[in-house]
N, C-alpha and C positions, 0 to 999 in steps of 0.2 A: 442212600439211606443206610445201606451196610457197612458202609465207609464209618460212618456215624457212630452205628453199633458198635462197631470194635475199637476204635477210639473214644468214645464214650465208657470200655468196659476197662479198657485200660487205664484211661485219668481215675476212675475210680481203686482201681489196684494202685496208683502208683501215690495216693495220698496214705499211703500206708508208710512211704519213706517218710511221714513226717509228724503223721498221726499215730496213737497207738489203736494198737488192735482192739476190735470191743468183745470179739467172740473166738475160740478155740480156732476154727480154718480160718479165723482171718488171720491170727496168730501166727500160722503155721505158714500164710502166702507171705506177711512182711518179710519172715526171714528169704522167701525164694527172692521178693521186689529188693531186697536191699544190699543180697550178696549175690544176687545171679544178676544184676543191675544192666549188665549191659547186652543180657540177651535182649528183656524188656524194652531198650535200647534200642535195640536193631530191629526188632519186630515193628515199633511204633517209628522210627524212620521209613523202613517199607511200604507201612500203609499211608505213609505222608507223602513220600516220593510216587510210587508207583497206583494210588489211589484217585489221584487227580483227575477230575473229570466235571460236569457241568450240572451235577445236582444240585437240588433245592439246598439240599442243605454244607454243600461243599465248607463254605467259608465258617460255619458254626462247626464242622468238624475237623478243622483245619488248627482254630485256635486250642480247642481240648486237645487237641492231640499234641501240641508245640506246647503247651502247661504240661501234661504229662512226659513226655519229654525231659524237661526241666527238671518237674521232681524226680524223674526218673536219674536225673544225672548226680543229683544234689547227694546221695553217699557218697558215691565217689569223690565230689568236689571236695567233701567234708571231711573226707579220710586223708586226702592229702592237705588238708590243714592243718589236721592233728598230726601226720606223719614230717609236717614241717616245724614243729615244736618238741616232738620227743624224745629226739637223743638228748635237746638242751635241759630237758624237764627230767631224762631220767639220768642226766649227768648232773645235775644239783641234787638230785637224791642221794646216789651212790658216788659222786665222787667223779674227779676229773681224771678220763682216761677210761672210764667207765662204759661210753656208749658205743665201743666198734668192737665188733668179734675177732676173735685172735686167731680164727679159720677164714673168715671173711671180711678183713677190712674194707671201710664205705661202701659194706653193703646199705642199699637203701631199703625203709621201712614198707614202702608201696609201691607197687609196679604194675601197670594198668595192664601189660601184655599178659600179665601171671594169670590174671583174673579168666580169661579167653585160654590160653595155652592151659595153665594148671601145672602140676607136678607130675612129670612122665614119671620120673622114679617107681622102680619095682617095690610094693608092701614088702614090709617084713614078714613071717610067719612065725609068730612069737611059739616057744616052748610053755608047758603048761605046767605049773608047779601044783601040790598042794600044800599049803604051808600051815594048815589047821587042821590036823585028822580029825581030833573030836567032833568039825561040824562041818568039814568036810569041803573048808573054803580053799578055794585055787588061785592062782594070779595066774596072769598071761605075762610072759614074760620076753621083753626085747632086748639082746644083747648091743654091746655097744660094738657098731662096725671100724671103731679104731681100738687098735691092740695096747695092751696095758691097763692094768686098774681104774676103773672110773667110779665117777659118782655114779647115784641111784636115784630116777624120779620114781617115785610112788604115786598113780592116778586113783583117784579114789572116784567113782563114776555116781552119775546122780542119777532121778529118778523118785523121786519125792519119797526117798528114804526108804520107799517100798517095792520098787521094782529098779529094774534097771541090772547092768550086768557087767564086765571086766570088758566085752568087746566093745561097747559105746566109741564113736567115733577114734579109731585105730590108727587114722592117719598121722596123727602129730605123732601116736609113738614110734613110729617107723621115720618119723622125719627126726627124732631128737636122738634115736639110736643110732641113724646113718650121720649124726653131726657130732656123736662121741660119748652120746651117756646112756648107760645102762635103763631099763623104763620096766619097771612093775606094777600092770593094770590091776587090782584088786577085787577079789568079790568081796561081801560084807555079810552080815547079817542083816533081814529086812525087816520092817515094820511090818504090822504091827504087833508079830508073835515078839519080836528083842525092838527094845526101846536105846534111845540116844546114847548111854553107857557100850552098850555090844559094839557099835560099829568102831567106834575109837578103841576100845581096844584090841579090835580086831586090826588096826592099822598098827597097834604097837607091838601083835606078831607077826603080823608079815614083816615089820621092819626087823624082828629078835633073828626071824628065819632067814630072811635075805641076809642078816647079818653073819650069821653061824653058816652060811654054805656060800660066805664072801670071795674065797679062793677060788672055788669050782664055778662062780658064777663071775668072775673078774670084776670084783666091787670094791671101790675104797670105801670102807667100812665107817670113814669120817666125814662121809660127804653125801647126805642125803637129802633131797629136796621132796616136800609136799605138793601135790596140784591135785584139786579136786573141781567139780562142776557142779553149780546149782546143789542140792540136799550135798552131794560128794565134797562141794567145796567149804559147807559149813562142816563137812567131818573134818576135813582137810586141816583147818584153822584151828578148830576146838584142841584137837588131836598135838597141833603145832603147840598151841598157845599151853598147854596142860600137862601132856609127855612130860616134858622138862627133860627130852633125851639129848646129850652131849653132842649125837652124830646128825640131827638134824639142823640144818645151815638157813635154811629159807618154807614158805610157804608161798603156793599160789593159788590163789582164790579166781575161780571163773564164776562170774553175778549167782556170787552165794550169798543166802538169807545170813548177816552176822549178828541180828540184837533179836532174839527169837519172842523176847518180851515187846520191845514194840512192833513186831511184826504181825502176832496177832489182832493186836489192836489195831491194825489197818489192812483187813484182810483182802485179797486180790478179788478180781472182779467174777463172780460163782459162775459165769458162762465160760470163764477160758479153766478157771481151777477152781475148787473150794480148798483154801489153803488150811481155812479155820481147824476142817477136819483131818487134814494131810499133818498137821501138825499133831493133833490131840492122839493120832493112831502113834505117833512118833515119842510122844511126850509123857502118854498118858492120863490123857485126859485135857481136860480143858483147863486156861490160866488159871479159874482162880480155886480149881482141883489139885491141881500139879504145879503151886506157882514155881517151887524147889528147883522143877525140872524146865523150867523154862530159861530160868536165871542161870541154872549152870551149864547148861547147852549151849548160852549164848557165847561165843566168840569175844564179843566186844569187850566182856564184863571179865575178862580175863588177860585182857591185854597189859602189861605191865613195863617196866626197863626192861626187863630179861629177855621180851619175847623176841621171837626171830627177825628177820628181815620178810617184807612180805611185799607180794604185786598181787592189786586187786586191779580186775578188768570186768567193766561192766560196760551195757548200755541206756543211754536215758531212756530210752522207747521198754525197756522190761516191762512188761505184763504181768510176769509170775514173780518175778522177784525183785523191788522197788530198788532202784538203784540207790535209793536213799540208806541201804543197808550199807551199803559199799562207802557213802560220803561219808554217814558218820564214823564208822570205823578207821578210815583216814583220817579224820580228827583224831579220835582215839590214840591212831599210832606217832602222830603227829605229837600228841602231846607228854607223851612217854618218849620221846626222841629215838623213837623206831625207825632206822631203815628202811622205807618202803616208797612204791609209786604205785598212784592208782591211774591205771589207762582207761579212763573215758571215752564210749565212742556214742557221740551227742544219737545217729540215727539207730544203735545198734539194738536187737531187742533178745530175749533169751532164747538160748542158741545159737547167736550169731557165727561159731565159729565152727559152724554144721560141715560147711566146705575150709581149708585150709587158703584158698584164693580170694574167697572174696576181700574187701576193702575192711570186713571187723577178723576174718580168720589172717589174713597177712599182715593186720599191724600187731593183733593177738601172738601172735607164732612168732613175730622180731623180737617184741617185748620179751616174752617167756626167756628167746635165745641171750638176750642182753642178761635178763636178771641171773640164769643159770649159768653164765660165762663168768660175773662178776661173783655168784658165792659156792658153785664148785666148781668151777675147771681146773 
């Protein structure tokens, strides 16, 4: 009967690899069942292998447990289908010759042992700048561990516009700075004392400031890349798509909200966020209060020929932010003959790339390496 129980608690977690979450911790466990996949893996083999025995209910807990199982393996399966189509899919984007790294050629997109093992590598311990006296905002900042002038990533960290902070998951900075590019995590202005105008151009002093102390911080001053997350990733874009600054090369959107106008109209589900209101603290109010500021916040409605080259990555399981923001903005740039790939990860849900191993943070982190190898290296 305990055999039962726990394979019984488990099929129940592990339809989270296929369903989306309906409430906040359940939210919080798909991302553990879909990037930590194969602890839940090993756990639910153990009690299959080693559980056996001649209970009433042996055989009814045998099949749930081989179903879960199953769905348990089904990120992974699903990561290396996508990771078997994306150099070809982001070599029609950008061009042939485009999909292998000039530090790492045929490295691959997924690698199952990573997920298990992980990144030994020692964190950076970024230096802390302030680049806004007036209000007193800082960056963290990661040098590049290869000598000579580099580009510059700018993180812009999310947090529903109102919280959240420049340390937000740390790891990829220390991974893109040991691979050759300089990385400035940002703090911002929050909601809802500064509305959507503050944070963007709080992105275009940090970028004046990283510019003007480019010598002392080893930065080519022509070679800037955007990446923000969730709220971070709609600053990211806005900021890209509007700046209109010369030194900026690219944008990277991680499952940012981009049409803020129809995103109210389809607000997320009030057990995992009330977005309706996450937005009006942001915006000022409600749509048809503030239509002005919903229309110009929006990313999409500013997309033109001009704009950048951009990589949006989402996943279809998003809870907080519909991946459907991400398709149509790929229309969008599609139809302005923009530069861009959107990595799709069909189980992935927001925050997928909480860990840097899992199956959404290692194809997330190749992508990135591809797109920033092809418009600043």
């Amino acid at each position: 009967m305990i055999r039962l129980v726990f394979l019984s608690l488990l099929f129940l977690a592990s339809l989270l690899t296929v369903l989306k979450a309906p409430q906040y911790h359940l939210w919080i466990l798909s991302i553990l069942v879909t990037e930590f996949a194969w602890i839940f893996i090993t756990v639910t083999l153990l009690i299959l292998i080693f559980g056996y025995g001649n209970e009433k209910y042996h055989h009814l807990a045998t099949v749930i447990g081989i179903i879960a199982l199953l769905l348990y393996c089904s990120p992974i399966v699903r990561g290396y289908k996508v990771a078997a189509q994306l150099n070809a899919g982001f070599e029609a984007a950008f061009g042939k010759g485009s999909s292998n790294l000039a530090s790492e050629p045929g490295k691959k997109p997924l690698r199952f042992f990573r997920m298990i093992t992980g990144i030994a590598a020692k964190q950076i311990v970024p230096t802390i700048y302030t680049y806004d006296e007036q209000y007193g905002l800082k960056l963290d900042y990661y040098p590049s561990q290869v000598p000579g002038k580099r580009g510059c990533v700018v993180v812009v960290h999310g947090g529903s516009w109102s919280s959240g902070n420049s340390t937000e998951l740390p790891e990829l900075n220390s991974y893109l700075a040991k691979g050759g590019y300089n990385v400035a995590a940002i703090n911002y202005r929050l909601a809802p004392k500064y509305q959507y105008q503050s944070p963007v151009q709080d992105v275009h002093t940090a970028i004046s400031y990283l510019r003007k102390h480019a010598d002392s911080l080893h930065i080519d001053t022509n070679k800037f890349v955007l990446l923000g997350r969730s709220a971070g990733g709609q600053i990211a874009l806005l900021a890209a798509y509007t700046l209109h600054e010369p030194c900026l090369k690219g944008v990277i959107s991680y499952y940012a909200p981009a049409d803020m106008v129809w995103g109210y109209s389809i607000p997320s589900n009030p057990w995992i966020m009330d977005s309706r209101k996450v937005m009006e603290d942001y915006l000022g109010g409600s749509y048809d209060a503030a239509r002005q500021n919903y229309e110009a916040s929006s990313p999409i409605l500013h997309v033109d020929k001009t704009s950048v080259p951009t990589l949006l990555i989402h996943g279809e399981n998003d809870v907080l932010v519909a991946y459907e923001h991400s398709r149509r903005l790929n229309i969008k740039l599609q139809e302005n003959g923009i530069k861009h790939y959107l990595l799709t990860l069909p189980w992935a849900v927001h925050g997928c790339d909480y860990t840097l191993n899992g199956p959404s943070g290692q194809l997330a982190t190749y992508t990135v390496e591809r797109f920033l190898n092809q418009v600043i290296r």
